[in-house]
C-alpha positions as CSV (number, residue, x, y, z in Angstrom):
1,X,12.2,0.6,-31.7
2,X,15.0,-2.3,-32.7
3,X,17.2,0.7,-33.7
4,X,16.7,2.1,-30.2
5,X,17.2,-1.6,-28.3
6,X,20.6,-2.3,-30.5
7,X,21.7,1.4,-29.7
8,X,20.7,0.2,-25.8
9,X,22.5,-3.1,-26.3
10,X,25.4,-1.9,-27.7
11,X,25.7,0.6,-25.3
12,X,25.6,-1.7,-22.5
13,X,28.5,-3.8,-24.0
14,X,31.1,-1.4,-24.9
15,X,30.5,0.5,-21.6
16,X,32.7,0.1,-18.3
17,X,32.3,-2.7,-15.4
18,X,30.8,0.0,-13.3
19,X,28.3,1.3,-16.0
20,X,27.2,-2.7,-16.6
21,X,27.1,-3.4,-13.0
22,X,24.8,-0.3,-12.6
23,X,22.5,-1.5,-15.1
24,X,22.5,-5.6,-13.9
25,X,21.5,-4.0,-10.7
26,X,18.7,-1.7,-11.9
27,X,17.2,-4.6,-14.0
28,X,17.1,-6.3,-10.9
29,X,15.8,-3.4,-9.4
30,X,13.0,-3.8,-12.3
31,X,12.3,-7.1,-11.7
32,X,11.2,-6.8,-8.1
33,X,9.0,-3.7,-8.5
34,X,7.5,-5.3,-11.1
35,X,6.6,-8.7,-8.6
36,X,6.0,-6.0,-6.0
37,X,2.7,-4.0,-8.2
38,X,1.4,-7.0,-9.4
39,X,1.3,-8.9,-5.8
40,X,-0.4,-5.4,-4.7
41,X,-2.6,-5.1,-7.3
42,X,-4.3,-8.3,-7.0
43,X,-3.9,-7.4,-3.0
44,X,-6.0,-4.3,-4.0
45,X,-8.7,-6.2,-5.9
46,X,-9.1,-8.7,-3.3
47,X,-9.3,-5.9,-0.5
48,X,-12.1,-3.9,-2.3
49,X,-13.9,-7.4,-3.1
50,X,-14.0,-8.4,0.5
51,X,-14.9,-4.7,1.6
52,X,-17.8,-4.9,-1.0
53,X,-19.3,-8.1,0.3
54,X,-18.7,-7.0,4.1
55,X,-20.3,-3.8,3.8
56,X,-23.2,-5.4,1.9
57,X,-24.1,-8.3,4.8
58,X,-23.2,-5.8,7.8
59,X,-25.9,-2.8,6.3
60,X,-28.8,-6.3,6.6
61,X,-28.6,-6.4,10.0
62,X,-30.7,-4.4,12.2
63,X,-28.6,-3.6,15.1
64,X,-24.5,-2.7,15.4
65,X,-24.0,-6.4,16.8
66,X,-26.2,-8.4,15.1
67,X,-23.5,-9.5,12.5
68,X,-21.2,-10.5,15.1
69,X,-23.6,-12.8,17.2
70,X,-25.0,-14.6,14.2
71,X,-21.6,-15.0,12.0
72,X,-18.9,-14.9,14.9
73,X,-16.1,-13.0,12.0
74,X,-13.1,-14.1,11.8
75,X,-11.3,-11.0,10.5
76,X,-10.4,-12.2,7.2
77,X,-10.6,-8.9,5.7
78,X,-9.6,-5.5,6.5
79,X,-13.5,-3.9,7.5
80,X,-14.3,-7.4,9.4
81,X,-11.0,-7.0,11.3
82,X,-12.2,-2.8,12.5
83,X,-15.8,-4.5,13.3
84,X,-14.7,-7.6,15.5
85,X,-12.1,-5.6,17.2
86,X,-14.7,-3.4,17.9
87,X,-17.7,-5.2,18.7
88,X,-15.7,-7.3,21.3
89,X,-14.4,-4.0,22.9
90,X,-17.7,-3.4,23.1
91,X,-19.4,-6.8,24.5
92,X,-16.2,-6.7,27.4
93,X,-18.3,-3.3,28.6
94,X,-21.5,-4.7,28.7
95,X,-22.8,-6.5,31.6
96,X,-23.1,-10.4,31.7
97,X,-27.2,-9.8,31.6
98,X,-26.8,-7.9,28.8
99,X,-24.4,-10.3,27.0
100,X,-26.7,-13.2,28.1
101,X,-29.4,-11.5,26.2
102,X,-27.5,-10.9,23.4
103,X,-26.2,-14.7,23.0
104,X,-29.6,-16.0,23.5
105,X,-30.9,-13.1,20.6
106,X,-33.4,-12.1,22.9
107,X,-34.7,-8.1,23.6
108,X,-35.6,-6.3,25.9
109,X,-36.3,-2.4,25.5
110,X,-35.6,-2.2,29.1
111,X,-32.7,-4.5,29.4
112,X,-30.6,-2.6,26.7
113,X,-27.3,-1.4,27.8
114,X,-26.1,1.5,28.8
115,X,-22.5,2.4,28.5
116,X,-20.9,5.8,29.7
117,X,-19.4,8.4,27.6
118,X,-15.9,7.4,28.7
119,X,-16.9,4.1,27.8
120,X,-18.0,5.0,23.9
121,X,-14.6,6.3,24.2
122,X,-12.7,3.6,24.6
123,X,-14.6,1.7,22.1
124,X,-13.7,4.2,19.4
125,X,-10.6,3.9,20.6
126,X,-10.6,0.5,20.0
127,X,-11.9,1.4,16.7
128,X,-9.3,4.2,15.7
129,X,-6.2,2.0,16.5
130,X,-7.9,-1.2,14.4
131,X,-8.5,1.5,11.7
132,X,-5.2,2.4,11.7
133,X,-3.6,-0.9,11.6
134,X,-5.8,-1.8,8.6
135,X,-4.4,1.5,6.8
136,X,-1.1,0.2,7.5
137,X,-1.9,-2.7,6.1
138,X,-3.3,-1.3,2.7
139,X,0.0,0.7,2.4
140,X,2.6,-2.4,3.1
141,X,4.5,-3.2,0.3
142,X,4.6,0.2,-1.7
143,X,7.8,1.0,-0.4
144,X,9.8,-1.4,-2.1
145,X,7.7,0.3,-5.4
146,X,9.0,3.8,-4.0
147,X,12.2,3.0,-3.5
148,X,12.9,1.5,-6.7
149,X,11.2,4.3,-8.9
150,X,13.1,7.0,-6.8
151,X,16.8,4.8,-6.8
152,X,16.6,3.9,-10.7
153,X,17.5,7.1,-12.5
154,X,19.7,8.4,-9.6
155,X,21.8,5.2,-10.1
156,X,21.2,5.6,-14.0
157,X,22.8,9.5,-13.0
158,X,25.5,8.1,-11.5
159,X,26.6,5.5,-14.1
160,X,26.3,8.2,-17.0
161,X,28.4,10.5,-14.1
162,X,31.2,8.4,-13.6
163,X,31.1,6.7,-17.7
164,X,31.7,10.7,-18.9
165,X,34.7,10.7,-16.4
166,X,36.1,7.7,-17.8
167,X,35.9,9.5,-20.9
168,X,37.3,12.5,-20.6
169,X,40.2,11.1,-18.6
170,X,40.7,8.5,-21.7
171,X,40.8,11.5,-24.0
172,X,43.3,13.5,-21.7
173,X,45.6,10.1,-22.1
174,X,45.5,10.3,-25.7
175,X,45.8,14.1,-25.9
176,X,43.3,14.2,-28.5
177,X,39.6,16.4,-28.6
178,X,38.4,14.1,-31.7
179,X,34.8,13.7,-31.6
180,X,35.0,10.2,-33.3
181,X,37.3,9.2,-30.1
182,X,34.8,10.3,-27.2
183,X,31.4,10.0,-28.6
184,X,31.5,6.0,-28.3
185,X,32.5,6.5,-24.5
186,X,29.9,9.2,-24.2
187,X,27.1,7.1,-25.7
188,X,28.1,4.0,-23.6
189,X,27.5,6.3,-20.8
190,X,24.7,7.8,-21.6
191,X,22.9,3.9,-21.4
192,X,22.9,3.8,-17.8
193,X,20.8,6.8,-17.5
194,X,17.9,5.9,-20.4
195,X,17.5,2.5,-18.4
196,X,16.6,4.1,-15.5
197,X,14.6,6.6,-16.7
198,X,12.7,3.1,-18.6
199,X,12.1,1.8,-15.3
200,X,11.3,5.0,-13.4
201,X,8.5,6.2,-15.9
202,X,6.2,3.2,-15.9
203,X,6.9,2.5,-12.0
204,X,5.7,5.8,-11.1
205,X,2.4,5.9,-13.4
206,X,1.4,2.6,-11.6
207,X,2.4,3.9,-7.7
208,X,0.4,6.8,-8.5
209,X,-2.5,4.7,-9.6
210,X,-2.2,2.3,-6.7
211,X,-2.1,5.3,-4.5
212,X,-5.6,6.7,-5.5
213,X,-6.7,3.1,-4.9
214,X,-5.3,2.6,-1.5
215,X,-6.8,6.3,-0.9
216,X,-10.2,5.1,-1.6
217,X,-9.8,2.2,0.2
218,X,-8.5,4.2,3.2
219,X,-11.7,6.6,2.7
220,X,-14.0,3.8,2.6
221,X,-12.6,2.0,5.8
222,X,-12.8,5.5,7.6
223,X,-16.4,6.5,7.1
224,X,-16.7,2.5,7.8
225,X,-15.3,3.4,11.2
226,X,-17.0,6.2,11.5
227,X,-20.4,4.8,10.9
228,X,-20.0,1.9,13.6
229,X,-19.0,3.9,16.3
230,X,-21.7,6.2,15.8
231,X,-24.3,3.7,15.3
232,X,-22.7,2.4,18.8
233,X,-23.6,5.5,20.7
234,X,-26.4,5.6,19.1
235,X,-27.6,2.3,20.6
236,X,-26.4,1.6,23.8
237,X,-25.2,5.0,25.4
238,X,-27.4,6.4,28.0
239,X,-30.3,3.6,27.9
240,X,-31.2,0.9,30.4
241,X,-31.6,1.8,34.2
């Protein structure tokens, strides 16, 4: 491993200015995907904390709105966001008696709502679009991850490209094939390419993981989504007078 690190470093300082400007900017490079999977990671584990806890107070409640009366949400997290988007969708198409009811917790088997088909529809519409906002959300910030995995070794490519170049056209200057004259100028080149690949390898292992995360989170906020509008129609379409 220090054989491989001094064969790196002294690589990187008898290569050419284009060759050590490739690999400042690919440590660079490193250094913000790096920020960029750990500020998302501990975005993840917040995310699936708060989905935990919502899911588990939403499920105690005994009706769709009964969370939303009693805690008033405030959308801190992703699920709370899909639920008081929806819920107020859903209160603006209820009637004021109904909404009285509601705010004063009262029931009523015969004052329950009764919203139209078209009407469930634009409450899961309501839903869809919150849903996908959220998903949106969940995904921000893995680009800059993406990016920097797919642009490492194709810059590493391009300093090894142009370093072999450089190379050959110094051995065409001197008229001399000797091995012992291009193999320093080869290896030098070579550096650009083995720091990419460095960067690449480890950045893709942890996108793919925080893929399959943000997949499960995705999953989990759909059948969320799912669940709530059906309860919806369950409860208040074709009742009341």
């Amino acid at each position: 491993m220090i054989l491989f690190a001094n064969s790196l470093i002294d690589g990187f300082v008898k290569s050419n200015g284009i060759g050590q400007g490739i690999v400042a900017i690919q440590l660079v490079g490193s250094i913000v995907m790096v920020a960029a999977i750990i500020g998302k990671w501990m975005e993840l584990v917040r995310i699936k904390r708060d989905m935990r806890r919502f899911q588990h107070d939403f499920s105690t409640g005994q009706d769709v709105l009964e969370y939303y009366m009693n805690r008033r949400p405030s959308g801190a997290s992703g699920l709370e966001r899909i639920y008081k988007e929806t819920s107020e969708r859903l209160l603006k198409l209820l009637s004021p008696n109904v909404r009285t009811l509601l705010a004063g917790k009262e029931t009523d088997g015969d004052g329950a709502a009764a919203l139209t088909g078209r009407e469930i529809e634009l409450v899961r519409g309501t839903c869809e679009h919150a849903l996908d906002e959220e998903e949106l959300n969940v995904e921000h910030g893995t680009g800059v991850i993406a990016t920097v995995v797919a642009l490492s070794p194709m810059l590493g490519l391009l300093g090894t490209v142009w370093g072999v170049l450089d190379a050959f056209a110094e051995m065409g200057s001197a008229g001399s094939a000797n091995l012992a004259t291009i193999a320093p100028s080869i290896s030098s080149a070579l550096v650009t390419t083995v720091v990419g690949l460095l960067i690449a390898i480890p950045g893709v292992v942890a996108f793919n993981r925080m893929n399959a995360d943000i997949r499960n989170i995705s999953s989990d906020m759909e059948g969320f989504a799912d669940e709530l509008i059906g309860r919806v129609a369950c409860e208040f379409q074709g009742k009341g007078a």
